[in-house]
C-alpha positions as CSV (number, residue, x, y, z in Angstrom):
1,X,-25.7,-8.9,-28.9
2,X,-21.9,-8.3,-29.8
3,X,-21.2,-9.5,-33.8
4,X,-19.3,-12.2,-34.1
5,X,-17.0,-10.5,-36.9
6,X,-14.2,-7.7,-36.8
7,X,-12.6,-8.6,-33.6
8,X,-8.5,-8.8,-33.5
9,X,-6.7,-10.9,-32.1
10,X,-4.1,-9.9,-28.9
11,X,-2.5,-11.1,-25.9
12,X,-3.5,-11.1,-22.7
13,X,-2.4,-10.3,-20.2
14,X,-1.5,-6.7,-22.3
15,X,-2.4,-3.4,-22.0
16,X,-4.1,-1.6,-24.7
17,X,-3.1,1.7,-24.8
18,X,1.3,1.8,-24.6
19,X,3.2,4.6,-25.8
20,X,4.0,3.8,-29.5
21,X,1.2,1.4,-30.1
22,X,-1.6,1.6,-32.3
23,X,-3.7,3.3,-29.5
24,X,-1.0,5.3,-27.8
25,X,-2.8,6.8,-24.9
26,X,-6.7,5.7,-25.9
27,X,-8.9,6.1,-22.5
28,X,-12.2,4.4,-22.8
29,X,-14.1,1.3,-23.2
30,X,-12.6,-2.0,-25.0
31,X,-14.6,-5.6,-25.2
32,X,-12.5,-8.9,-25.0
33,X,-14.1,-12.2,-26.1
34,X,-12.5,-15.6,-25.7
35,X,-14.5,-19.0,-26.7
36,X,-13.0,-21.9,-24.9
37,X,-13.8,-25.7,-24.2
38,X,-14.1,-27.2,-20.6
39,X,-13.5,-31.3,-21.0
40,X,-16.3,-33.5,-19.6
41,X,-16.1,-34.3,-16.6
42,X,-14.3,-31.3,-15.1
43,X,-17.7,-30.1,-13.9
44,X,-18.7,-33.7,-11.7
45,X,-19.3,-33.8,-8.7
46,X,-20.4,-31.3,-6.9
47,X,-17.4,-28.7,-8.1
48,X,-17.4,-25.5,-8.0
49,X,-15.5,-23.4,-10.7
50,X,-14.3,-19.6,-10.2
51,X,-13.1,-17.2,-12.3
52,X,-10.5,-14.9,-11.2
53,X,-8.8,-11.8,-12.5
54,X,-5.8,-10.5,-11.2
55,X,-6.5,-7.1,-12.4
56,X,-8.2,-4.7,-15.2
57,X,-8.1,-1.6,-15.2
58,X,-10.6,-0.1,-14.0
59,X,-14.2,-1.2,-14.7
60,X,-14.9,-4.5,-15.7
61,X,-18.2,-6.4,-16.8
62,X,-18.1,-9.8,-17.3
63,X,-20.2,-12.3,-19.2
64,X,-20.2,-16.1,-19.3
65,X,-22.0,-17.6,-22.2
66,X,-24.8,-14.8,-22.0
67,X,-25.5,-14.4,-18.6
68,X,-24.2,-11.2,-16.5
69,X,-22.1,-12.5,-13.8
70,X,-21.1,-9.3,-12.1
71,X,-18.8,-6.5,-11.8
72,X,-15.5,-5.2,-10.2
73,X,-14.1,-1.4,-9.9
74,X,-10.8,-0.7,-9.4
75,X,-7.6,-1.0,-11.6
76,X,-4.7,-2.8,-9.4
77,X,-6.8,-5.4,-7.6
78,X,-7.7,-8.9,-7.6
79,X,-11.4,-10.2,-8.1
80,X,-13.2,-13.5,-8.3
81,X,-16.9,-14.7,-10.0
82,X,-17.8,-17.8,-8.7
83,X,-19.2,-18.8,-12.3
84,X,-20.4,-22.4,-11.7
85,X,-24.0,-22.1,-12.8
86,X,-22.4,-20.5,-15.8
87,X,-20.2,-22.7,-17.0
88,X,-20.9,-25.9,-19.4
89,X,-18.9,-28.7,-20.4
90,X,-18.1,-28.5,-23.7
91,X,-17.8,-24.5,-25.6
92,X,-17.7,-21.6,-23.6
93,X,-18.1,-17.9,-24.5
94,X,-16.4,-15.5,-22.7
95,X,-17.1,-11.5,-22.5
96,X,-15.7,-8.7,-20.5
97,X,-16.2,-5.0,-21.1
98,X,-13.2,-3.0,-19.6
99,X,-13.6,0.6,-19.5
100,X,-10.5,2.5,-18.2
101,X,-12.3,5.5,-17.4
102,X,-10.0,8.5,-18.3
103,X,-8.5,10.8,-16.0
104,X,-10.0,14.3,-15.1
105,X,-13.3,13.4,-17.0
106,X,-16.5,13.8,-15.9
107,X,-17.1,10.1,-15.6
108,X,-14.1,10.0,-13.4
109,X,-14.1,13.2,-11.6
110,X,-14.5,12.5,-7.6
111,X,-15.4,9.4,-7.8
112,X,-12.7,6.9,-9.6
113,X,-9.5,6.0,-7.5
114,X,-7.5,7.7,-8.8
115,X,-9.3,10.6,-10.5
116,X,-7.1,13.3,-11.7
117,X,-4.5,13.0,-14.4
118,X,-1.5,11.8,-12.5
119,X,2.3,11.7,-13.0
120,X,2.4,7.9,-14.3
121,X,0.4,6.3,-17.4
122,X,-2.8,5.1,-17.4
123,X,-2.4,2.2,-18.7
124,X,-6.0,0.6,-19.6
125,X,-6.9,-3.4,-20.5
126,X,-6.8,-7.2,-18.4
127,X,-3.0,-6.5,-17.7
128,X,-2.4,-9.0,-15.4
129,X,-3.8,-13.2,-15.4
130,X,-6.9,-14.8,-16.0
131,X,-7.9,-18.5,-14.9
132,X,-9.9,-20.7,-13.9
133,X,-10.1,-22.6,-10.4
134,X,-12.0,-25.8,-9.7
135,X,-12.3,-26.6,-6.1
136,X,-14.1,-29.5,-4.6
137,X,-17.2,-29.1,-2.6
138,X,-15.3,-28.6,0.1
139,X,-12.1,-26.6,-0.4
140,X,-9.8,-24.1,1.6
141,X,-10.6,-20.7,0.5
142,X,-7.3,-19.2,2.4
143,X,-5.0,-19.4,4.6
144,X,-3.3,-16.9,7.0
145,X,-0.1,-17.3,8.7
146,X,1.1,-14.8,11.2
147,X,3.9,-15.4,13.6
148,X,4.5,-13.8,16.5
149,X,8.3,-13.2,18.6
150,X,7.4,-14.4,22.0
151,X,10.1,-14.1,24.8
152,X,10.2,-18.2,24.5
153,X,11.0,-17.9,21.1
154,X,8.8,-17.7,17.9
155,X,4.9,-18.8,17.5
156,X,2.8,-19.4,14.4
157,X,-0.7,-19.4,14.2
158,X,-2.4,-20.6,11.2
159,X,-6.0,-19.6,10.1
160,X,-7.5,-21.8,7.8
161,X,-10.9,-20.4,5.8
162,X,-12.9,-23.4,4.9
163,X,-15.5,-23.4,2.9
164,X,-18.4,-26.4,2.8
165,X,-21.3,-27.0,0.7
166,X,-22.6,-29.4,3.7
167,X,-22.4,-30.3,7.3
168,X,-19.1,-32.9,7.8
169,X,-16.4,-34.0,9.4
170,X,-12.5,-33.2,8.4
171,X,-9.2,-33.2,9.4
172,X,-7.0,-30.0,8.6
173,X,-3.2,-31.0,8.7
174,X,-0.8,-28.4,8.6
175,X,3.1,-28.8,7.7
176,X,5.6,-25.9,7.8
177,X,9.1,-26.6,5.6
178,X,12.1,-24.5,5.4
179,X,12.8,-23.4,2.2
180,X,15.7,-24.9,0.7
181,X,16.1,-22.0,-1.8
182,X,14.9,-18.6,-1.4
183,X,15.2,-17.3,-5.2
184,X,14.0,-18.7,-8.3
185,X,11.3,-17.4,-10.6
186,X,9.0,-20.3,-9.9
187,X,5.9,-19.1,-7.9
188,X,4.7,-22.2,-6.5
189,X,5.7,-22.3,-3.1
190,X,6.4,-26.3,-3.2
191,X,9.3,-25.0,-5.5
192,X,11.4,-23.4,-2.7
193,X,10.6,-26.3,-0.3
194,X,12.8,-28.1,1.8
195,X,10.3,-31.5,2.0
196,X,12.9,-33.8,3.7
197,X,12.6,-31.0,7.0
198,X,9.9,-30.4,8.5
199,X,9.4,-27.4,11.1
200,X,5.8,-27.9,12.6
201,X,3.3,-30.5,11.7
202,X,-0.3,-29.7,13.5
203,X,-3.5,-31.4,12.9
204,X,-6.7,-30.9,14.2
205,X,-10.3,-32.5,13.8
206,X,-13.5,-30.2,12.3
207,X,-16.9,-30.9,12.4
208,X,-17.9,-28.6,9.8
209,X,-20.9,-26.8,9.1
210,X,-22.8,-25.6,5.7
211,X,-21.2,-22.7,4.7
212,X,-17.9,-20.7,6.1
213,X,-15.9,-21.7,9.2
214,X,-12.4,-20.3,10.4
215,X,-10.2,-23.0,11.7
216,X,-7.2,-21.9,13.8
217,X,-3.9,-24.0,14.5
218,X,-1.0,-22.8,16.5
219,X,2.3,-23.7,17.4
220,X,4.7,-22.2,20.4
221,X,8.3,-22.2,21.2
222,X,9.6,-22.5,17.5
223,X,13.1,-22.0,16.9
224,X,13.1,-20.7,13.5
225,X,15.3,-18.4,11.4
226,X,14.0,-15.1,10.9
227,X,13.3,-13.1,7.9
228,X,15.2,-9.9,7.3
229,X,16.7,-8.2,4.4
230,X,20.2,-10.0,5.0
231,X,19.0,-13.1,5.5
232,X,15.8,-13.9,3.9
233,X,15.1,-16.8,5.2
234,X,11.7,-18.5,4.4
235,X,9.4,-21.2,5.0
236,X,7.0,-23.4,3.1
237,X,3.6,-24.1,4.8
238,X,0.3,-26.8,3.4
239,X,-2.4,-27.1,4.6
240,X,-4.5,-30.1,3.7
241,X,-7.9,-31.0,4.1
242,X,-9.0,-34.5,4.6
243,X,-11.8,-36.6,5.1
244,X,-11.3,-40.7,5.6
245,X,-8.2,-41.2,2.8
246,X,-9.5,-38.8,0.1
247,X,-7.7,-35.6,0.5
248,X,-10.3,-32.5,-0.5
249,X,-8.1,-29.9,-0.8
250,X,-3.9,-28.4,-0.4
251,X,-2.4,-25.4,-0.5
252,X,0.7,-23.9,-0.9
253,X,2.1,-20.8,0.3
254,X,5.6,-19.1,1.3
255,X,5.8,-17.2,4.5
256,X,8.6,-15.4,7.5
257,X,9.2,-15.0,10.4
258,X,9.5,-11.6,10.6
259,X,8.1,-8.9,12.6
260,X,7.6,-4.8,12.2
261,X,7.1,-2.5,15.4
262,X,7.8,0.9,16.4
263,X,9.6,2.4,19.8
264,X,9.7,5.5,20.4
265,X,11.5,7.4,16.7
266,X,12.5,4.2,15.7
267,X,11.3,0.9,13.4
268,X,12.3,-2.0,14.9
269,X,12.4,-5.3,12.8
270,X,12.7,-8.6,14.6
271,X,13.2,-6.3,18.1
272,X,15.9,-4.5,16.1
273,X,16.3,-0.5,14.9
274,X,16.5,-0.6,11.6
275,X,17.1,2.4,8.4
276,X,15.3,1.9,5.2
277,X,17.7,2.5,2.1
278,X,14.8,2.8,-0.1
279,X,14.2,3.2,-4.0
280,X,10.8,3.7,-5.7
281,X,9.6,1.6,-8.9
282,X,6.6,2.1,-10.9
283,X,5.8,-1.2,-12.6
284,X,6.2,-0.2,-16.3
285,X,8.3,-1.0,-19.5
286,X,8.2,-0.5,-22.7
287,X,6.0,-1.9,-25.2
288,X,4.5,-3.9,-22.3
289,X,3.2,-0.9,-19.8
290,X,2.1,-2.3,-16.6
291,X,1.7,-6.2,-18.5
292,X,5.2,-7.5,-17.2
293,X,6.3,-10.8,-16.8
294,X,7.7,-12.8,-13.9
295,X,11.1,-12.2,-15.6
296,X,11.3,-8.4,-15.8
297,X,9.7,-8.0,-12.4
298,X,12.2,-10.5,-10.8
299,X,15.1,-8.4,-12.6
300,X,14.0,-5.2,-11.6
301,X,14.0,-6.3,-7.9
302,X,17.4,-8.0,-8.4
303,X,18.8,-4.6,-10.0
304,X,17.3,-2.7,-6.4
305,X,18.7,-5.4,-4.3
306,X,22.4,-4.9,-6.4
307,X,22.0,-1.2,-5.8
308,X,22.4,-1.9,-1.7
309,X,19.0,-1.1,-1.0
310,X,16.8,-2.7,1.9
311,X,13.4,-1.4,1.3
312,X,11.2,-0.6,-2.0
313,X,8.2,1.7,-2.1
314,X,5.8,-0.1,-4.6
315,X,4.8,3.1,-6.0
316,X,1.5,4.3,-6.4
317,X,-0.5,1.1,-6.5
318,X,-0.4,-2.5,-5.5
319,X,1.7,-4.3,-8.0
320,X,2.0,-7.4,-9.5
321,X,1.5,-9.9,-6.7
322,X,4.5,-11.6,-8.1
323,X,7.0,-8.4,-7.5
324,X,5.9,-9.3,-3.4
325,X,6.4,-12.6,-3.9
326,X,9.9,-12.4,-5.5
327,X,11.1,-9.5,-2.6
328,X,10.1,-12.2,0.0
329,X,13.3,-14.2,-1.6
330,X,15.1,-11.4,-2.5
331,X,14.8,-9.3,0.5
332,X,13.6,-6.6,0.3
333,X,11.4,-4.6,3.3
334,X,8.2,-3.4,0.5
335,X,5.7,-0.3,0.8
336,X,3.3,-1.1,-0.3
337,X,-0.2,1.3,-1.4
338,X,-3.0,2.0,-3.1
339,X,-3.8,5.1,-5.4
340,X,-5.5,7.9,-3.2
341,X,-3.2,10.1,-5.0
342,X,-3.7,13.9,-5.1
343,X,-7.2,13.9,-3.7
344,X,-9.0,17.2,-2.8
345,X,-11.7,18.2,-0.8
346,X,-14.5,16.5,-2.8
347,X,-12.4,13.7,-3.6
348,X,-11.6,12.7,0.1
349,X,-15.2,13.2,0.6
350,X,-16.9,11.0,-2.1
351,X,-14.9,8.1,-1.5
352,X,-15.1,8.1,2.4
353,X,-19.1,7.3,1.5
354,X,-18.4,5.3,-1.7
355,X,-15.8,2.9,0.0
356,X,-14.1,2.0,-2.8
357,X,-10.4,3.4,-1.9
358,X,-11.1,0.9,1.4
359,X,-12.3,-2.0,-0.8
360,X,-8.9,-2.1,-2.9
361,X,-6.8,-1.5,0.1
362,X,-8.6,-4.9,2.0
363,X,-8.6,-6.6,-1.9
364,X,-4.7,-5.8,-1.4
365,X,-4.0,-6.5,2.2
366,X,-6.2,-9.7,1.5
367,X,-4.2,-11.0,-1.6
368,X,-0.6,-10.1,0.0
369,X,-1.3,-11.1,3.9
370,X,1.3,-13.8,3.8
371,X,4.5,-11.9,2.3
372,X,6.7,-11.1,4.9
373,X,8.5,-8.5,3.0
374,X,5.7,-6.3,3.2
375,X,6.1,-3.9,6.6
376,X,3.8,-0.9,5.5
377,X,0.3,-0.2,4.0
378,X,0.7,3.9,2.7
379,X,-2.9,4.9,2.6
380,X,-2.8,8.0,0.5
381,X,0.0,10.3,-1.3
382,X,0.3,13.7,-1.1
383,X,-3.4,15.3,-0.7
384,X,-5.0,18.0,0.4
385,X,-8.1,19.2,2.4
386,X,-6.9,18.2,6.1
387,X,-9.7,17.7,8.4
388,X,-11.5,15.3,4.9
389,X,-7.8,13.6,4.8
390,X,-8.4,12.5,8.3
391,X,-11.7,11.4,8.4
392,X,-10.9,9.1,4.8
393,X,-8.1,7.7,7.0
394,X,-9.2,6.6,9.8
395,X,-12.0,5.0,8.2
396,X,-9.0,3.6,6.3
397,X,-6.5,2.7,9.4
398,X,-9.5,0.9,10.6
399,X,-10.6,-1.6,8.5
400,X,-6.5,-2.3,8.0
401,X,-6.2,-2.9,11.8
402,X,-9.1,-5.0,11.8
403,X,-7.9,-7.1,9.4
404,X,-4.2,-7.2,9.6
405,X,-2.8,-5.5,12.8
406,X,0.7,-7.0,12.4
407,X,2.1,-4.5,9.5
408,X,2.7,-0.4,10.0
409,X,0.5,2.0,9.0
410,X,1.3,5.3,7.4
411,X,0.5,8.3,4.4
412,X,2.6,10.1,2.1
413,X,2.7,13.7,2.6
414,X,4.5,16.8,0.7
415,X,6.5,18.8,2.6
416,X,4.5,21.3,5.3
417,X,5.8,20.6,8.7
418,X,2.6,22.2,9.7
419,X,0.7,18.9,8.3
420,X,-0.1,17.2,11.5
421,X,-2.9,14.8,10.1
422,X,-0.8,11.4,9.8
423,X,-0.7,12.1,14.0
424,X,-4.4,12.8,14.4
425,X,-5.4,9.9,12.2
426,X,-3.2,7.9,14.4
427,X,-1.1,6.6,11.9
428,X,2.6,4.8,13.0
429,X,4.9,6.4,10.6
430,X,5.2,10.3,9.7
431,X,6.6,10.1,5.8
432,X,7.2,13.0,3.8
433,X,8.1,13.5,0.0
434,X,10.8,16.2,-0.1
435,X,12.3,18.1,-3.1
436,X,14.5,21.0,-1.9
437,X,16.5,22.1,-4.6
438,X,13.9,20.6,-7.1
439,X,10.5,22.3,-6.7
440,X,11.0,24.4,-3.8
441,X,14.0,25.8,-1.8
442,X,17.6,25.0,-2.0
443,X,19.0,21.6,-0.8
444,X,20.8,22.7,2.1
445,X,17.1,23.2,3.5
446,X,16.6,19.9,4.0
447,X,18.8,19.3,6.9
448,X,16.8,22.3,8.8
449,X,13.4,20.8,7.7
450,X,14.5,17.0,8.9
451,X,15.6,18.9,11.8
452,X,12.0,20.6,12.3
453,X,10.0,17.2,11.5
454,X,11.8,16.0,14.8
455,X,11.2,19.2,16.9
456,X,7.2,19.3,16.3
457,X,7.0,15.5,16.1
458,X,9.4,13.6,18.9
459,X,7.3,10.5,19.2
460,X,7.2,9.1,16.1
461,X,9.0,7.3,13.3
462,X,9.3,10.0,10.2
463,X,10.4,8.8,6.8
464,X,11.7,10.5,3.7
465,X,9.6,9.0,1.4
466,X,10.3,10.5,-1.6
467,X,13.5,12.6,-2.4
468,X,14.8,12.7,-6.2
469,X,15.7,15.1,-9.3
470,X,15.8,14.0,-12.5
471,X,18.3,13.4,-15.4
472,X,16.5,14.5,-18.4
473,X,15.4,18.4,-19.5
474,X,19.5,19.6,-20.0
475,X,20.2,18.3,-16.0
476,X,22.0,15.5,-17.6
477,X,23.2,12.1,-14.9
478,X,26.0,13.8,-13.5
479,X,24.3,16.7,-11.8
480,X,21.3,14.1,-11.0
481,X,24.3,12.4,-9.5
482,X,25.7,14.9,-7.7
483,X,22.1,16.0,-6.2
484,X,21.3,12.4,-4.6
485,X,25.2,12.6,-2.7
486,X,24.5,15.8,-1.6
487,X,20.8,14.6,-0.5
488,X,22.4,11.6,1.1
489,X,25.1,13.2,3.5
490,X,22.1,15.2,4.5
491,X,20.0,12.0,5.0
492,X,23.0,10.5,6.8
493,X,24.0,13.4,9.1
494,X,20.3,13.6,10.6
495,X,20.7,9.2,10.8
496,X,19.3,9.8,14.1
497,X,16.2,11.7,13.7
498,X,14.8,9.8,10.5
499,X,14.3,6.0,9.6
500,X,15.5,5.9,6.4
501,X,14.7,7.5,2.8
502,X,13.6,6.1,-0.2
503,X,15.2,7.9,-3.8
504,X,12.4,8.6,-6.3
505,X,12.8,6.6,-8.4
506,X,15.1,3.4,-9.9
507,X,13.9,3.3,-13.3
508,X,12.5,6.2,-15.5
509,X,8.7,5.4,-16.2
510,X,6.0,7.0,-18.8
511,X,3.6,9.5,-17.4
512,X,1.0,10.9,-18.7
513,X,2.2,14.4,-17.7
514,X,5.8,13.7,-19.1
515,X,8.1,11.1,-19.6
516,X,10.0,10.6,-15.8
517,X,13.7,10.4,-16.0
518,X,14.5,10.1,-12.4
519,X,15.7,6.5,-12.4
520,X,19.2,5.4,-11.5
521,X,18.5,3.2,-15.3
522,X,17.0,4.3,-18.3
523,X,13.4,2.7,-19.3
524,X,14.4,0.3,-20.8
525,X,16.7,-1.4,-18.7
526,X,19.8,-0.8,-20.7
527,X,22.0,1.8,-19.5
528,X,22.8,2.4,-15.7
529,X,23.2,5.9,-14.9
530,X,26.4,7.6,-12.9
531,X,23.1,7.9,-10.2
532,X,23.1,3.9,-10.0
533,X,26.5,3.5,-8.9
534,X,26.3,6.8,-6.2
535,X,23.4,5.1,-4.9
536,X,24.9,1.9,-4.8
537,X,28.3,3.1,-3.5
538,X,25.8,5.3,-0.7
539,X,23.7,2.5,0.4
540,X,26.8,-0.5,0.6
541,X,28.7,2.1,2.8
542,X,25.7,3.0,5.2
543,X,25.7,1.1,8.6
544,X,23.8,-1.7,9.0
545,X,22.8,-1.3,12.2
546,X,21.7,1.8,14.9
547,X,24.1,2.7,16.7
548,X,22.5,4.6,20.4
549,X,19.8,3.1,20.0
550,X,16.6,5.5,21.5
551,X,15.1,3.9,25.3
552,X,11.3,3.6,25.2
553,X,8.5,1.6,25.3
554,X,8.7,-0.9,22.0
555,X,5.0,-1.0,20.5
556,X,4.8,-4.2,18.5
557,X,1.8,-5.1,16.3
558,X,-0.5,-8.1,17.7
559,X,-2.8,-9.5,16.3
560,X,-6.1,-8.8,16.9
561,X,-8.3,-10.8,18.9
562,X,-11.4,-10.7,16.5
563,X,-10.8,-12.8,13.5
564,X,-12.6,-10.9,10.3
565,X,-13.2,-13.6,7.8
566,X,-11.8,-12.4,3.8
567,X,-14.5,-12.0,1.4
568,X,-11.6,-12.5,-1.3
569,X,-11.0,-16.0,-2.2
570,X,-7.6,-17.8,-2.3
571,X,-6.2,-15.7,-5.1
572,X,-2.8,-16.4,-4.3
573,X,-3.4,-20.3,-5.1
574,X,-1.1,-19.9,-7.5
575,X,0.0,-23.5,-7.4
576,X,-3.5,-24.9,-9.1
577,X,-4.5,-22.1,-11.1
578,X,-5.2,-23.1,-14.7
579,X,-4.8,-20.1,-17.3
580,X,-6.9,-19.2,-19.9
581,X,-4.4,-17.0,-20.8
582,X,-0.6,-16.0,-20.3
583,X,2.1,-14.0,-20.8
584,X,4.0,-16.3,-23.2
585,X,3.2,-16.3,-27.1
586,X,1.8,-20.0,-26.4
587,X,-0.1,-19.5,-23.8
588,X,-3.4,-18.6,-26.0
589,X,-4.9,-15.5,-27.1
590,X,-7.8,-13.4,-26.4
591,X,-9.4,-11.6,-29.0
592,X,-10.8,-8.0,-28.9
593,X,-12.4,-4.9,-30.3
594,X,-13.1,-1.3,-29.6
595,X,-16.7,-1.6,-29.8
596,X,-18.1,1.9,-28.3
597,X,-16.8,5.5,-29.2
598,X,-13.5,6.2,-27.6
599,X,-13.3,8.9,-25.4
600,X,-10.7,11.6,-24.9
């Protein structure tokens, strides 16, 4: 049993382990209590109460007043308890054992995701929200909306997972708004709605039966404003669930009309060719690490979108589920991956049998199916060991097609024009991380290796996903400067042979390697570097549009005629969620000690 005494007291969502804190760099276990009161009443009913975390990192155990109610592994992901046996009106007692495993250990070796010590910090704690959700007996446990460009105009098909303790009879309604304001920090979707419009209104009757049932609803020969970076238009869609006058459940959520395809060399969004004038983020600040609130993440995505860029690469892990939610208004076209980053032989073995890289990625496809600024899912970065790499993903490529079909796939590769395995995995997009001048090679190369990329590969899409040099070490901002307008009239020159590039990265970020000053800003948000304004001058003068477009056969996504029912719940409920805990200094704290030897 844990003592009762010697705990301290600390925010959460924080992480435990920031550069200048107390535990600068600590790896290892850390327990978290919190007692709490549910109110009578809340419980009535036939209710049933979840608990859900939007991420720790990376094991976590959880207790509820005594009883073990399960586990989750993984450091960037969402997970849910369904705690309902647990809970008691009345006190509550809360535990949860996080252990951030640490990097290159022998715990971790292999088998975590990711494993070796990589170049950003690992940042260890609950990080991101903690709540509780009470649903009904009968509640909507998601709901997926994907539209569809059809020659008669735009469809929308809307899959409703309902969940029902017993057999019965409802009616799902289902109204689509157009937003009346795309920005705003508020996350509730009924925020941005336009009520007094309404766009579709669909209803159909269920006969439900004990248990899980997938309700679909679809409209045809919508004329509708489509989503793209320039005009980020959104809409609003409920879905309610009724039975007689009593109303059993709602939800919110914002949503596009927007889709990603490829022909021949090219993207196309919305039919269209388009280039991606990209920039990389790490989610990371001082003080805070990876804990950030709604305000600094919608800043940092304001700052990209000021810079004249069109895409960001959500570098190397799914982010805050807000930064996705806050590009949809914004717009910005989002990368977004999880961390099978520098994986060797072993590696790539291990976790094609241990499943765990393919659990976050559906965890993370799950939680951010609805954001139309979301166009790619990178499955790994830069590893090794070939023939392994292509086994891991296609057993990675399909589980993603199963479940969301409409988006692109691709990898991250370094620079080896010889690396074919994005083609024989069957992947959509060729992107490679390239640092002439930097690590290998003199700039000038790079024209002659985009030039090769397009030789060997003809039929396919190829990215720049990484380029960058950074300002620290005696470089200093002006020759950091000077490298990414060099880069660039390279990048633009060869317009026709790549999609677009993405600078690595816009803000420096804390590794634990070394600190990273390749951002066009400083850490902290407080200086803007000459880089900031080359970019920006770079990316504002860049045409909008392809000009010669390439003839071929355009390949757009479709969805897929098997319907593969989530085993997340409705994380992104965001509207009803009731916190335990919060950013804010009164939103409660959680109290904690280091309880177990620390390690490393």
């Amino acid at each position: 049993a844990l003592a009762k005494e010697g705990w301290r007291r600390v925010h959460v969502p924080s992480v435990n382990n920031a550069r200048g804190s107390e535990n600068e760099g600590y790896q290892g276990v850390t327990w978290y209590r919190r007692v709490f009161e549910v109110r009578s009443g809340l419980l009535s009913g036939s209710r049933r109460v979840f608990l859900i975390f939007h991420s720790v990192n990376y094991v976590a155990d959880v207790w509820l007043n005594g009883e073990y109610v399960g586990y989750h592994e993984g450091g960037f992901t969402p997970f849910v308890f369904d705690v309902t046996r647990s809970l008691r009106e009345g006190v509550n007692e809360l535990v949860v054992r996080v252990d951030n495993v640490p990097w290159d250990s022998e715990d971790s070796r292999f088998v975590a995701v990711p494993y070796k010590k990589c170049d950003w910090w690992n940042y260890g704690g609950i990080y991101r929200d903690v709540y509780l959700e009470v649903v009904n007996a009968t509640y909507i446990a998601r709901l997926d909306l994907v539209p569809r460009k059809l020659g008669g105009g735009w469809s929308l098909e809307a899959r409703a997972v309902i969940v029902s303790a017993s057999g019965k009879r409802v009616k799902l309604e289902l109204r689509v708004h157009p937003a009346s304001s795309a920005s705003g920090l508020e996350p509730d979707a009924r925020s941005i709605a336009n009520l007094s419009e309404t766009s579709v209104a669909l209803s159909q009757e269920v006969e439900l039966e004990p248990g899980v049932s997938v309700v679909v609803l679809r409209a045809d020969g919508l004329s509708v404003r489509e989503w793209s970076p320039e005009s980020p238009a959104l809409y609003v869609a409920t879905a309610r669930l009724v039975e007689g006058e009593t109303v059993l459940d709602e939800v919110w959520d914002q949503f596009g009309f927007r889709e990603v395809g490829v022909k021949g060399s090219r993207i196309l969004l919305n039919g269209e060719p388009v280039f991606l004038k990209g920039l990389s983020r790490h989610e990371d600040y001082p003080g805070l690490g990876r804990a950030l609130t709604p305000g600094l993440i919608y800043e940092d995505l304001r700052i990209v979108k000021e810079m004249g860029a069109n895409f960001l690469r959500t570098a190397h892990y799914p982010n805050h589920p807000l930064t996705y939610v806050y590009a949809d208004r914004l717009g910005l076209l989002v990368w977004e991956e999880i961390p099978v980053y520098w994986f060797d032989c072993e590696g790539l073995r291990v976790q094609l049998a241990r499943g765990i890289a393919k659990q976050m990625l559906l965890e993370t496809l799950y939680r951010d199916f609805n954001r139309p600024s979301i166009i790619v899912w990178n499955l790994a970065n830069e590893c090794g060991c070939r023939d392994e790499r292509v086994a891991l993903l296609k057993d990675l490529a399909q589980a993603a097609r199963r479940a969301d079909p409409t988006r692109l796939l691709t990898q991250a590769i370094a620079w080896d024009p010889s690396d074919d395995t994005t083609l024989r995995a069957g992947l959509d997009v060729l992107s490679v991380n390239m640092y002439f001048g930097v690590f290998y090679g003199k700039l000038e190369d790079m024209d002659a290796a985009i030039k090769e990329l397009r030789r060997r590969y003809p039929n396919i899409p190829i990215v720049i996903s990484e380029f960058g040099y950074w300002s620290g070490g005696g470089v200093g901002e002006a020759r950091q400067a000077e490298y990414f307008a060099r880069a660039w009239r390279i990048i633009e020159a060869n317009r026709g042979k790549v999609c677009g590039a993405v600078w690595w990265t816009a803000f420096d970020y804390d590794s634990m390697i070394v600190f990273d000053t390749f951002g066009a800003l400083d850490w902290q948000r407080g200086r803007r570097k000459l880089l900031f304004y080359e970019i920006k001058r770079a990316y504002e003068s860049f045409p909008r549009a392809e000009e010669g477009g390439q003839k071929g056969i355009a390949v757009i996504l479709l969805l897929a005629a098997a319907v593969a029912v989530p085993p997340l719940y409705a994380v992104w409920k965001l509207a009803r969620k009731k916190y335990l805990v919060g950013a804010g200094s009164n939103d409660g704290e959680r109290e904690r000690r280091f309880h177990e030897k620390r390690v490393g």
